[in-house]
C-alpha positions as CSV (number, residue, x, y, z in Angstrom):
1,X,0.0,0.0,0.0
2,X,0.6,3.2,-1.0
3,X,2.5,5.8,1.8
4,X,5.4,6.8,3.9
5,X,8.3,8.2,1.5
6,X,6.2,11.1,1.1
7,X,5.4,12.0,4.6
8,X,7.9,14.5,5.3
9,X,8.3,18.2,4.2
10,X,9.1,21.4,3.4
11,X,11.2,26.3,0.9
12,X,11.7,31.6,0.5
13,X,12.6,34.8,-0.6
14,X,14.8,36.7,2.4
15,X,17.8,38.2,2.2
16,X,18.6,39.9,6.3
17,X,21.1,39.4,8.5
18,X,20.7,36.5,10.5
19,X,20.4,37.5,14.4
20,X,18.5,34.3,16.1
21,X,17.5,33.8,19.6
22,X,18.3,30.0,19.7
23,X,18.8,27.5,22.2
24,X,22.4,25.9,21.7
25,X,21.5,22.7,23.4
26,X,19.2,22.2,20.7
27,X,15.5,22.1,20.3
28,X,13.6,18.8,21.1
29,X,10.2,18.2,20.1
30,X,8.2,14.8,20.9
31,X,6.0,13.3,18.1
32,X,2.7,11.7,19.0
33,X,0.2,9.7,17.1
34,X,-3.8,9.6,19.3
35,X,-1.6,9.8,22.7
36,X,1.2,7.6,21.8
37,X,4.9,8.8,21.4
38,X,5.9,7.2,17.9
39,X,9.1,9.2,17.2
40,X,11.1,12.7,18.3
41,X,13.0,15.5,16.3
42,X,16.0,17.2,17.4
43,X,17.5,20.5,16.2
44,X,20.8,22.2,16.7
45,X,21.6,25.9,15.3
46,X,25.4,26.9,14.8
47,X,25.4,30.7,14.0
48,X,28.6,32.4,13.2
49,X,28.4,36.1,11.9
50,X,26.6,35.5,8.6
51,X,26.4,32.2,8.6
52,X,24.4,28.8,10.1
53,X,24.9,25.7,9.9
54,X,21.6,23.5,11.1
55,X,21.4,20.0,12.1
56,X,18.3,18.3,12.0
57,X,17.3,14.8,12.7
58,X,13.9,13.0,12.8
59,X,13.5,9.4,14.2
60,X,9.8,7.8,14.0
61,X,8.9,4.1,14.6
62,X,7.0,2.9,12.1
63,X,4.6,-0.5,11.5
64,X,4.1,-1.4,7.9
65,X,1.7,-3.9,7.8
66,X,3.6,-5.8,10.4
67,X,7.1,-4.6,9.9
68,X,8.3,-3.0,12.0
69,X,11.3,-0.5,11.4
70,X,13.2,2.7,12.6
71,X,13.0,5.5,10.4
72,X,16.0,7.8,10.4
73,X,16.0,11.3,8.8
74,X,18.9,13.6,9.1
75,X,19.9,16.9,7.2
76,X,22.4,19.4,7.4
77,X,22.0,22.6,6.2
78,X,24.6,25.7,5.2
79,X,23.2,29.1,4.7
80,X,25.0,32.3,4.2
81,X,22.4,34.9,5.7
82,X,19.6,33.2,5.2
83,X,20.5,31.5,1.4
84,X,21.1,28.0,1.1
85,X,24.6,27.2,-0.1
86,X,24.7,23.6,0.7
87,X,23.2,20.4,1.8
88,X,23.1,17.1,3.0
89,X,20.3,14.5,3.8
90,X,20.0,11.2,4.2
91,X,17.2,8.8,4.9
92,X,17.5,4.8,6.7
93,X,14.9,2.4,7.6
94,X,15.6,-1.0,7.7
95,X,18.0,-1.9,4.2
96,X,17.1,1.3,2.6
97,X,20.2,3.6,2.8
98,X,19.4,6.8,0.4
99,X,21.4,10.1,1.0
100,X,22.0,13.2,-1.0
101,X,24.4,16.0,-1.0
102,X,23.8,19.4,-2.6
103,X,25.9,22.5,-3.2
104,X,24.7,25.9,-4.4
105,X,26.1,27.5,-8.0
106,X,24.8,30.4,-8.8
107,X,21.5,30.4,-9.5
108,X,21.0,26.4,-9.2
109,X,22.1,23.5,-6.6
110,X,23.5,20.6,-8.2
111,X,22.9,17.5,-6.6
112,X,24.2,14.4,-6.0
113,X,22.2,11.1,-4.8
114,X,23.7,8.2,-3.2
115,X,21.5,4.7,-3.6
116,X,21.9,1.5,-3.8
117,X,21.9,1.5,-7.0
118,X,25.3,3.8,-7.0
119,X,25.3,7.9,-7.6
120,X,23.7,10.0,-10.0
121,X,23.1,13.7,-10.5
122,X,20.2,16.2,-10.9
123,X,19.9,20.4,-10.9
124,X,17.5,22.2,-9.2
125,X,17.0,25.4,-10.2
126,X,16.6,28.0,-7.6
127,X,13.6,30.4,-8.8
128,X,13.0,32.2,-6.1
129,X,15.2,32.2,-2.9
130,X,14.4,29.1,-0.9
131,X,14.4,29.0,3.0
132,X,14.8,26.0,4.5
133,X,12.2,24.4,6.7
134,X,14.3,24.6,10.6
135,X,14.6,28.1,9.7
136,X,11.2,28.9,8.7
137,X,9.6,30.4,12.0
138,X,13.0,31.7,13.1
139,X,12.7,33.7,9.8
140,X,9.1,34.7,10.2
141,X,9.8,36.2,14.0
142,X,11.7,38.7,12.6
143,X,8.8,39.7,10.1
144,X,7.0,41.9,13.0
145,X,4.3,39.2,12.7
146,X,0.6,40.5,13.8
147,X,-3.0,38.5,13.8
148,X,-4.7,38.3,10.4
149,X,-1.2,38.4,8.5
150,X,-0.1,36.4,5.8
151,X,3.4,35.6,4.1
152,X,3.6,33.7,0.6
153,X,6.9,31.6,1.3
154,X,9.0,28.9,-1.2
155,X,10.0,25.9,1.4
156,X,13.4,24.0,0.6
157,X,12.5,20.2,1.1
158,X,14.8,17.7,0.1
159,X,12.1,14.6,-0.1
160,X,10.0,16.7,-2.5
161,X,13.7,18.1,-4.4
162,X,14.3,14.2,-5.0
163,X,11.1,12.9,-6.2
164,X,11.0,16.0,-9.2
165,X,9.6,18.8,-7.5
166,X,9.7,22.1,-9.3
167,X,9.2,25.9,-7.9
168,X,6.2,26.3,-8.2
169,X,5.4,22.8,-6.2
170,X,6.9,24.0,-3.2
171,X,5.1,27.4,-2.7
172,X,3.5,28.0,0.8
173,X,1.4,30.4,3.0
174,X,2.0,31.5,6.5
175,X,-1.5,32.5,7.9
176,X,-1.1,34.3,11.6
177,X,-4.2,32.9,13.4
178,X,-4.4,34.4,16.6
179,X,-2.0,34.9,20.0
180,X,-2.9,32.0,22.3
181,X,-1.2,30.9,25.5
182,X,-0.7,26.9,26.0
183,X,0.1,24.8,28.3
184,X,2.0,21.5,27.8
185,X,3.7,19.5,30.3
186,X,7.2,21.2,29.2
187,X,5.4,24.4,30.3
188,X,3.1,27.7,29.3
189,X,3.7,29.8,26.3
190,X,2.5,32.7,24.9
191,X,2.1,31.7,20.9
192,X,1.0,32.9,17.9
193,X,-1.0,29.9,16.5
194,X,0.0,29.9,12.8
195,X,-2.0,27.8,10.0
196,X,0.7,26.6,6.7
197,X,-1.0,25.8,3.7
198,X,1.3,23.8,1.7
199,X,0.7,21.9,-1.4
200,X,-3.2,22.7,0.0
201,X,-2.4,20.1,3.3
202,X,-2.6,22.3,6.1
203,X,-0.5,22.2,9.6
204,X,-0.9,24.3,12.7
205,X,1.6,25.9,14.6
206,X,1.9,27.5,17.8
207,X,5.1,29.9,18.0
208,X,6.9,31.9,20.5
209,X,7.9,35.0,20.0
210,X,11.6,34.2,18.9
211,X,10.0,31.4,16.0
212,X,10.7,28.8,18.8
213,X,7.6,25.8,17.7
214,X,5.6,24.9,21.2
215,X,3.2,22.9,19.5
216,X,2.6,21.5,15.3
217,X,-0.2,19.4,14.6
218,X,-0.4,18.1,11.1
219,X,-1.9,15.4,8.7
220,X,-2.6,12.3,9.4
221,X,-3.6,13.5,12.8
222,X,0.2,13.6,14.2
223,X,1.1,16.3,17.1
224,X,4.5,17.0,18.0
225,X,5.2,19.4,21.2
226,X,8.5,20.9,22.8
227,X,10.2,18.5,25.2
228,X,13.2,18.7,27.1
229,X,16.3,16.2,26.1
230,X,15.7,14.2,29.0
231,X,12.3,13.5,28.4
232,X,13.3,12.7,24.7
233,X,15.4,10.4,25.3
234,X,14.2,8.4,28.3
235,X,10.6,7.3,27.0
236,X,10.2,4.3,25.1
237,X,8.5,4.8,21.3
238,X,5.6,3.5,20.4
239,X,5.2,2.2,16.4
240,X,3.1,4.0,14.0
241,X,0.7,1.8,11.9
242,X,0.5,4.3,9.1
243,X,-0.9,2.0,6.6
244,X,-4.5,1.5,8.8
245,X,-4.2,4.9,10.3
246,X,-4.7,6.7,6.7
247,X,-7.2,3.3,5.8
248,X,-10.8,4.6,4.8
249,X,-13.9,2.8,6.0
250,X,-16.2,1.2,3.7
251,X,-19.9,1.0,4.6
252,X,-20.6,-2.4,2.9
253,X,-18.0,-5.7,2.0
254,X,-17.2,-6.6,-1.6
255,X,-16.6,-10.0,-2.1
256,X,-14.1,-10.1,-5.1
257,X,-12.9,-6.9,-5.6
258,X,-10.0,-8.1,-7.7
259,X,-12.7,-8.8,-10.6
260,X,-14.8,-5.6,-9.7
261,X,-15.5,-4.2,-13.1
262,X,-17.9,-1.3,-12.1
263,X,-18.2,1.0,-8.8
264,X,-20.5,3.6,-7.7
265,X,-19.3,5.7,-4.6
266,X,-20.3,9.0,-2.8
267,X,-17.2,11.0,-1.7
268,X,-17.3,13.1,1.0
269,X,-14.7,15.2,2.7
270,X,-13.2,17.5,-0.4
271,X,-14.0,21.1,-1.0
272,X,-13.9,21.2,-5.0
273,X,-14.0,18.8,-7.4
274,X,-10.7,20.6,-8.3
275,X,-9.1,18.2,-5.5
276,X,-9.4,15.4,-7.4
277,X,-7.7,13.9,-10.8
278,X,-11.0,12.3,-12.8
279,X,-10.6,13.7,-16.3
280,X,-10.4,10.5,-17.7
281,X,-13.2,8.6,-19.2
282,X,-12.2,5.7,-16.0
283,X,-13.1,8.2,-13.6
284,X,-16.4,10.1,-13.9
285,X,-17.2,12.3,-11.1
286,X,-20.2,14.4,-10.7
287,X,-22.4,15.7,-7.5
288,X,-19.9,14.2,-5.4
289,X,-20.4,10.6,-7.1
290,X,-17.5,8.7,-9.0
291,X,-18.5,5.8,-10.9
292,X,-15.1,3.8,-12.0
293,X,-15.4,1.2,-15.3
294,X,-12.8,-1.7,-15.4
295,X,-11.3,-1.1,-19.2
296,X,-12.1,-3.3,-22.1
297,X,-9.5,-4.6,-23.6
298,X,-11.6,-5.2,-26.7
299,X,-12.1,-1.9,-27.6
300,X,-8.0,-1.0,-27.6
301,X,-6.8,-0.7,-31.1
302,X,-3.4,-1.1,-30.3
303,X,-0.3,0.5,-32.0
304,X,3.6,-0.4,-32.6
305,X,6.0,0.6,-29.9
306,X,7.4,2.9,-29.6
307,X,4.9,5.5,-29.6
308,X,6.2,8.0,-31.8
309,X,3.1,10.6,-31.6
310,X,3.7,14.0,-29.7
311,X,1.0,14.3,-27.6
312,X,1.8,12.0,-24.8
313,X,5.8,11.7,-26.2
314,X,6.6,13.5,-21.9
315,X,5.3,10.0,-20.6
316,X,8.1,8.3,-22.0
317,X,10.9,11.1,-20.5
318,X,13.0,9.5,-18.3
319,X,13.2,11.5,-14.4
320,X,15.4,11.1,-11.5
321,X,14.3,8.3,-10.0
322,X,12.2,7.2,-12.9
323,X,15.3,6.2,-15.3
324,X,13.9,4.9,-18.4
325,X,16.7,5.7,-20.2
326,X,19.4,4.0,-18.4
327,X,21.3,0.9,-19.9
328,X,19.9,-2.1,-17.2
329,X,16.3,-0.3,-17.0
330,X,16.5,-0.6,-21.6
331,X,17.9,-3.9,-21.5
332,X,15.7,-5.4,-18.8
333,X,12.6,-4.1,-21.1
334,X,14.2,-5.5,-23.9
335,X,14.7,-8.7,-22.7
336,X,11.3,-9.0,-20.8
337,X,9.8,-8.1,-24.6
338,X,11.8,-10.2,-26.5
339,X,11.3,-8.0,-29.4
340,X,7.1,-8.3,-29.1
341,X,6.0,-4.6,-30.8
342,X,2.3,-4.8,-29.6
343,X,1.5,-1.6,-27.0
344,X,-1.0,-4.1,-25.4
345,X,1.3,-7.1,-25.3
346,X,3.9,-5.6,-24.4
347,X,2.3,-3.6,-21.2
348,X,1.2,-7.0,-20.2
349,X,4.6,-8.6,-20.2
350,X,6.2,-5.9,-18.5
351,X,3.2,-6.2,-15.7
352,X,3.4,-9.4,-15.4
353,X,7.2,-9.6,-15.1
354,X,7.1,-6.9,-12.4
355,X,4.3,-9.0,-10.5
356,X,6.0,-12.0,-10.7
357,X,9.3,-10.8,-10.1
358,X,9.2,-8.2,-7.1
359,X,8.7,-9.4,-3.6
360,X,6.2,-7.7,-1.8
361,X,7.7,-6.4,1.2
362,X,6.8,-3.0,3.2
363,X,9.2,-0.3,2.2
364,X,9.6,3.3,3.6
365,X,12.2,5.5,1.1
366,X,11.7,7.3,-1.8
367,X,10.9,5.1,-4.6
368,X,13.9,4.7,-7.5
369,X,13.5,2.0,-10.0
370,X,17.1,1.4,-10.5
371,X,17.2,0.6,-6.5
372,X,14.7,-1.5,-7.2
373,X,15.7,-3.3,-10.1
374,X,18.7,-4.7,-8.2
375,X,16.6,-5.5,-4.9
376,X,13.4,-7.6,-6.7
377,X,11.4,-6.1,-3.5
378,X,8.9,-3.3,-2.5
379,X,5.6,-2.2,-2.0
380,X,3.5,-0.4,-4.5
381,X,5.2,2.5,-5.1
382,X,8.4,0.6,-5.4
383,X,6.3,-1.7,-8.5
384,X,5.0,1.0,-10.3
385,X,8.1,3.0,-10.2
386,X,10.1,-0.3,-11.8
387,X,6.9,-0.7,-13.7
388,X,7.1,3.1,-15.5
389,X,10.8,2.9,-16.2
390,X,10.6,-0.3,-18.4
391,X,7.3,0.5,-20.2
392,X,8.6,4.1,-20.7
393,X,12.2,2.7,-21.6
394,X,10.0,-0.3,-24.2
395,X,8.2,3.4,-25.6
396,X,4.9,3.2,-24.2
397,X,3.8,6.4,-22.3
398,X,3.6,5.7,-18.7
399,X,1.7,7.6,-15.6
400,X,1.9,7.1,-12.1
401,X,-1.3,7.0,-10.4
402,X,-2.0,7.9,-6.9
403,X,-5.3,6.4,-4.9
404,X,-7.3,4.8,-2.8
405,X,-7.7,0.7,-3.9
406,X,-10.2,-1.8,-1.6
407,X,-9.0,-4.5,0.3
408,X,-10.0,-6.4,3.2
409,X,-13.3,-3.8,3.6
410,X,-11.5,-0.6,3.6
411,X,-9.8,1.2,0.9
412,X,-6.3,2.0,1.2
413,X,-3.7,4.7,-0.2
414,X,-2.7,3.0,-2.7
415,X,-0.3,3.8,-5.7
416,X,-0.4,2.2,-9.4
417,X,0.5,3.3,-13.0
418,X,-1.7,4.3,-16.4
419,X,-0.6,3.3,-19.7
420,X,-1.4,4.9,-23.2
421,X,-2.5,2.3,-25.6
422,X,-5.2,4.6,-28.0
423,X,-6.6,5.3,-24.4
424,X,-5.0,5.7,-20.6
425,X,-5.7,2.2,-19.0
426,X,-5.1,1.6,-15.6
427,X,-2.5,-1.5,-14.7
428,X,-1.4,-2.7,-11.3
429,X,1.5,-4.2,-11.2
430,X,1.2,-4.8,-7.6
431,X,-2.2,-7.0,-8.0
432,X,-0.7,-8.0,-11.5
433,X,-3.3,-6.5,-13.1
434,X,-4.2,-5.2,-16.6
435,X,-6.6,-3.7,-16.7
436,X,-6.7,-2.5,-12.9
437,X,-10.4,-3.8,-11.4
438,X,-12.7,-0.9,-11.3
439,X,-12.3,-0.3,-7.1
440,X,-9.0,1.7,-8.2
441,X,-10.3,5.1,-7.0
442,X,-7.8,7.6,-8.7
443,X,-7.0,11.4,-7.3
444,X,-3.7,12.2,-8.6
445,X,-2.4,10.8,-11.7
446,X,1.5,12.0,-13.5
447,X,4.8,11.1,-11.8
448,X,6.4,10.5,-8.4
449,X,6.4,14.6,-8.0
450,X,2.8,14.5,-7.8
451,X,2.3,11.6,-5.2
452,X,2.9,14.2,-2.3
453,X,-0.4,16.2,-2.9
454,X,-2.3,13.2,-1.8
455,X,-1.2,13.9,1.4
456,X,-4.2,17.0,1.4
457,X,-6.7,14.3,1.2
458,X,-5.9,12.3,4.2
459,X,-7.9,12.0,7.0
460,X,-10.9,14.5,5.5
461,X,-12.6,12.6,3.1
462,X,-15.0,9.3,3.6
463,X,-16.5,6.7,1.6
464,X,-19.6,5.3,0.7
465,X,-20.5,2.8,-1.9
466,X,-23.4,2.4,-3.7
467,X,-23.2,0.1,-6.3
468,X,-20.3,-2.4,-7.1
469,X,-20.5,-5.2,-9.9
């Protein structure tokens, strides 16, 4: 199921001196899931004249349909006033070992990533100046901040940087709320509560004065609140089942939903239709209904690979961690194909190869179909990453699809992949399945950069089925 590379965030345009008010035995906060301590983040600031170096580390315990592993996120940061100039980050749980380094040139960082796979490069292009998350509230203290005002900010995030991200992706707003005084068991604190709206998911903050965070609360229903070291440190974590924490109810039980080849739902929980990714014929949504038709294959008139036509020719680009046009991700297509021309066919084999081939095992990292090429193992977004680069590398135009799919009586976030064969057809390479049954609810559909704006949808929006066939 469909998840946890994504879950972490966050970029500006300042240009001041940098005189903070910070705590140099670092700032602790304690991360809670419904009550339970699942994870902590700890943060140290280095100022010297002009410059900052920040160190910031994030350890959650997560449960992945019963696996259990430590996730470790750590990332060092150089500014020069408050620009970036370099970077690190790096990201562990369990075998997955991912890091990246990142130094400013001009107008652009150029990036290096470290997998398992071996290194490879990308440039990210800075548009507008980018302020890093630890640095954020530190930044907007010094803003005279008052009730009722706002600040349009671009947030640095290396996850978001990795998966594709562009500028205009990481644009946020800074919404002053009120001045409230809380209490929480490291103390009282008068606060400015601050609302973020960031790629339309929105997180509450409560802020000193000085941009120190008391208190964030943000989707799926995580808190985290300002401890002390000690208290860090001492209490035992708890594990985060994030897979049936984000699970939707359903109101009735399908039987086989693996041959489901119609469904009729009422959606509840989004503000505009806007929200949602149902242009296709797959998807049609309407009053809050979505009705979802399994494809027939009988009607596809398919073509020889590779496609060669213009309008879709941006589904076959390779990406960053999408490399289609490597040497092992052609010649794995190639031999999988065997020379077979068919678009159809030749989506099948490469499904059916990925299905067969992957074991499916939990995984929390970014997904990178080279890594997983080598390692034969993964969870969805891990199969239809594999799955893009050797359809895209075999010339057949390629999405990734971001969802909610039923299993066991409750849908789940779920992630999957389109193809273009006259018309966008939904496979799974997960399930092994082409076409994809019809409870494959889709709400984001592209590449890995877009997976991160389902994270707007979770926890708001609810289910109800109607009719299923």
């Amino acid at each position: 199921m469909y998840f946890l590379g994504f879950l972490i965030i966050f970029l500006l345009n300042a240009s001041q001196s940098i005189a903070l008010k910070v705590n140099f035995e670092g700032e602790w906060m304690g991360i809670y899931s419904g009550g339970d301590k699942i994870g902590y983040s700890h943060t140290i600031y280095k100022p010297k004249r002009e410059n900052l170096q920040i160190f910031e580390e994030t350890k959650l315990n997560m449960d992945t349909l019963g696996t259990k592993q430590v996730v470790d996120i750590r990332s060092t940061y150089f500014l020069n006033k408050y620009e970036l100039q370099s970077f690190e980050f790096s990201m562990k749980a369990g075998p997955v070992d991912l890091s990246a380094e990142g130094k400013r040139e001009g107008k652009k960082l150029n990036i290096q990533i470290s997998s398992i796979s071996g290194k490879s490069n990308i440039s990210f292009p800075i548009e507008n100046e980018p302020l890093v998350y630890p640095i954020l509230f530190k930044w907007l203290a010094e803003q005279e901040p008052k009730v009722g005002r706002s600040y349009e900010v671009t947030l640095f995030d290396p996850t978001l940087i990795l998966t594709g991200a562009e500028t205009k992706d990481l644009q946020a707003t800074l919404s002053i709320e009120d001045e409230e005084q809380i209490t929480i068991p490291y103390g009282s604190f008068k606060t400015y509560r601050v609302n973020m709206l960031f790629m339309d998911s929105k997180s509450t903050y409560w802020i000193t004065e000085d941009g120190e965070i008391i208190k964030e609360a943000s989707p799926p229903g995580l808190v985290s609140l300002r401890e002390s070291k000690e208290k860090v440190l001492a209490e035992t974590l708890k594990s985060l089942d994030i897979v049936q924490k984000t699970a939707i109810s359903s109101n009735i039980s399908l039987d086989n939903p693996r041959t489901l080849k119609f469904l009729r739902i009422k959606i509840d929980g989004i503000e505009s239709p806007k929200e949602l990714n149902l242009e296709d014929k797959g998807n049609l949504f309407k009053d809050g209904i979505i009705e979802v038709r399994r494809s027939d294959l009988s009607q596809i008139i398919p073509y020889e690979i590779p496609y060669t036509d213009g309008a879709y020719k941006s589904y076959t680009k390779s990406t960053s961690l999408i490399q289609s046009d490597d040497p092992k991700i052609i010649e794995e297509s190639a031999e999988i194909l065997k020379g077979e021309k068919d678009s159809l066919l030749a989506a099948k084999e490469i499904n059916n190869w990925v299905y067969k081939k992957l074991e499916k095992v939990p995984t929390v990292s970014l997904p990178n179909a080279l890594d997983v090429l080598e390692t034969r193992r993964g969870d969805c977004n891990e199969h239809a990453a594999l799955f893009a680069a050797l359809s895209r590398a075999a010339g057949i135009p390629t999405k990734i699809v971001f969802g909610v799919v039923y299993v066991n009586g409750k849908f789940y976030y779920h992630a999957w992949n389109e193809v273009f064969l006259g018309t966008w057809v939904p496979v799974d390479p997960t399930f092994g399945q082409l076409p994809a049954d019809a409870s494959h609810i889709k709400f984001v559909g592209g590449d890995l950069n877009r997976g991160p704006e389902i994270i707007r949808l979770v926890g708001k929006i609810k289910i109800e089925i109607l009719d299923a066939s």
